[in-house]
C-alpha positions as CSV (number, residue, x, y, z in Angstrom):
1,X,310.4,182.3,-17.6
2,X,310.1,179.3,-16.0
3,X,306.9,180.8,-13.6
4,X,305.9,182.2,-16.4
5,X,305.1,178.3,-18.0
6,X,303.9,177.2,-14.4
7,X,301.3,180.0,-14.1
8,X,300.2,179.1,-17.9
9,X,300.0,175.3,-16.7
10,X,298.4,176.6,-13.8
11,X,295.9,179.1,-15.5
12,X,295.0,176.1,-18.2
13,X,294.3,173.7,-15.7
14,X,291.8,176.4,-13.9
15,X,290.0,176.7,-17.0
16,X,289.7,173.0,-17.6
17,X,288.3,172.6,-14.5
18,X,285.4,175.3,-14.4
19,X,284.5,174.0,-18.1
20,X,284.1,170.4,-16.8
21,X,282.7,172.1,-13.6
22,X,280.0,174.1,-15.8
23,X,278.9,171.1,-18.4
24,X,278.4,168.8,-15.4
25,X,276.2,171.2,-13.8
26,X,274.2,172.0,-17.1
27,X,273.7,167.9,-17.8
28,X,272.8,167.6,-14.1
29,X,270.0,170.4,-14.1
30,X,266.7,169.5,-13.8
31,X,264.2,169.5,-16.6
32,X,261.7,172.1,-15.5
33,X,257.9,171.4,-15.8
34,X,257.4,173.9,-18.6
35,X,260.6,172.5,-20.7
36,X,259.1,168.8,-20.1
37,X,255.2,169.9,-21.5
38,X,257.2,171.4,-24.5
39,X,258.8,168.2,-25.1
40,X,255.9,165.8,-24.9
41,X,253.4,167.9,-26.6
42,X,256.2,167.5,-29.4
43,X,256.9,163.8,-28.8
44,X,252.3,163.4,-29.2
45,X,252.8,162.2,-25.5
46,X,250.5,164.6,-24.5
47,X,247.6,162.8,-26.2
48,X,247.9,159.4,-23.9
49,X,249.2,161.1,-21.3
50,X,249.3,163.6,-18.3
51,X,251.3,164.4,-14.9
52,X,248.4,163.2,-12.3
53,X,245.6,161.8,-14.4
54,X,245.1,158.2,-15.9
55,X,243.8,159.1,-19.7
56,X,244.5,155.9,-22.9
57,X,247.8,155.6,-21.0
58,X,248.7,155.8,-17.8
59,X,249.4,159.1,-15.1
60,X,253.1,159.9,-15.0
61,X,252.9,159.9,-11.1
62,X,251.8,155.7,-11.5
63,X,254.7,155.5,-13.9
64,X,256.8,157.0,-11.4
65,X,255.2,155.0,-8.7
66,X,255.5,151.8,-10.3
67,X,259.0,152.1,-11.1
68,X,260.4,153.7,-7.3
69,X,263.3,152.3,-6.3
70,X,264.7,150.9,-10.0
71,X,268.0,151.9,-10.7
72,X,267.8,151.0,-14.2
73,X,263.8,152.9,-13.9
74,X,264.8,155.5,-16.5
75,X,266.5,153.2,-19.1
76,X,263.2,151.4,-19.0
77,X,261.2,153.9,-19.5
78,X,263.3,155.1,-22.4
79,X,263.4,151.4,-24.2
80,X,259.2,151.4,-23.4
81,X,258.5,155.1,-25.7
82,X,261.4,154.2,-28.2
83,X,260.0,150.2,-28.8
84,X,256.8,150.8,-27.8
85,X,255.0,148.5,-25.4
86,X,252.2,146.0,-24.5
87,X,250.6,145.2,-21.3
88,X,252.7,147.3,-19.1
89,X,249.8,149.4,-17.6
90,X,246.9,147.6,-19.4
91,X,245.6,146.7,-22.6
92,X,245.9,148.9,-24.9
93,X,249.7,149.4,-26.3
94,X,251.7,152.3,-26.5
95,X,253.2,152.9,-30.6
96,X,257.1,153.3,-30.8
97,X,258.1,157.1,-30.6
98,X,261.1,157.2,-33.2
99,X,263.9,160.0,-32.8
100,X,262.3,161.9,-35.5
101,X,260.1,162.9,-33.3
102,X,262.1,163.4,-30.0
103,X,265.9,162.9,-29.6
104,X,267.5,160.5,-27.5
105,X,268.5,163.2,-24.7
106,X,264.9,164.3,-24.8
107,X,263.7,161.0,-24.6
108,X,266.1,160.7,-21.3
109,X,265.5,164.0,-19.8
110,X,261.7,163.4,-19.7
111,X,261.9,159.6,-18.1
112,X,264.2,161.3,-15.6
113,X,261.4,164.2,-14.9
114,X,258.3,161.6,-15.5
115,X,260.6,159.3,-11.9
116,X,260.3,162.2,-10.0
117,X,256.2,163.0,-10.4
């Protein structure tokens, strides 16, 4: 009886583990190029912006350029699209982007993928 309980304890605690083991790997994946053009074509980023090309806003590889080496790069990055701003990269601002329009773990998925163009 009583290895019976241990190899329950034991059994529960295996399948705590792989759980935690699977969600960390799922909220550590990468956001894959084709995920991220979904995401910003839905956000409107896609009509300011682009991966390699400066258009009314500026080329996600200067963003990522201009930010290397920030620990606190992507948190930036989200506070910028959510607020909007003003004479980061130039003249012309850059309107808020409320969370009707893309969610918070959208928003900070895509500043993760735009740090690593």
């Amino acid at each position: 009886m009583q290895q019976e309980i241990l190899l329950k304890i034991l059994l529960s605690g295996l399948t705590a583990a792989s759980m935690l083991a699977i969600c960390a790997a799922s909220a550590n994946a990468a956001l894959d190029d084709a995920k991220a053009q979904d995401i910003m074509k839905k956000g409107g980023c896609t009509a300011c912006h682009s991966v390699d090309k400066k258009g009314v806003g500026p080329a996600y590889k200067d963003v990522a350029a201009k930010h290397k080496g920030e620990s606190d790069a992507a948190a930036k990055l989200e506070k910028m699209v959510r607020s909007g701003s003003k004479g980061a990269y130039g003249q012309i601002p850059m309107p808020p982007n409320p969370a009707a329009k893309i969610s918070d773990a959208e928003l900070h998925e895509l500043a993760e993928w735009v740090l690593t163009k």
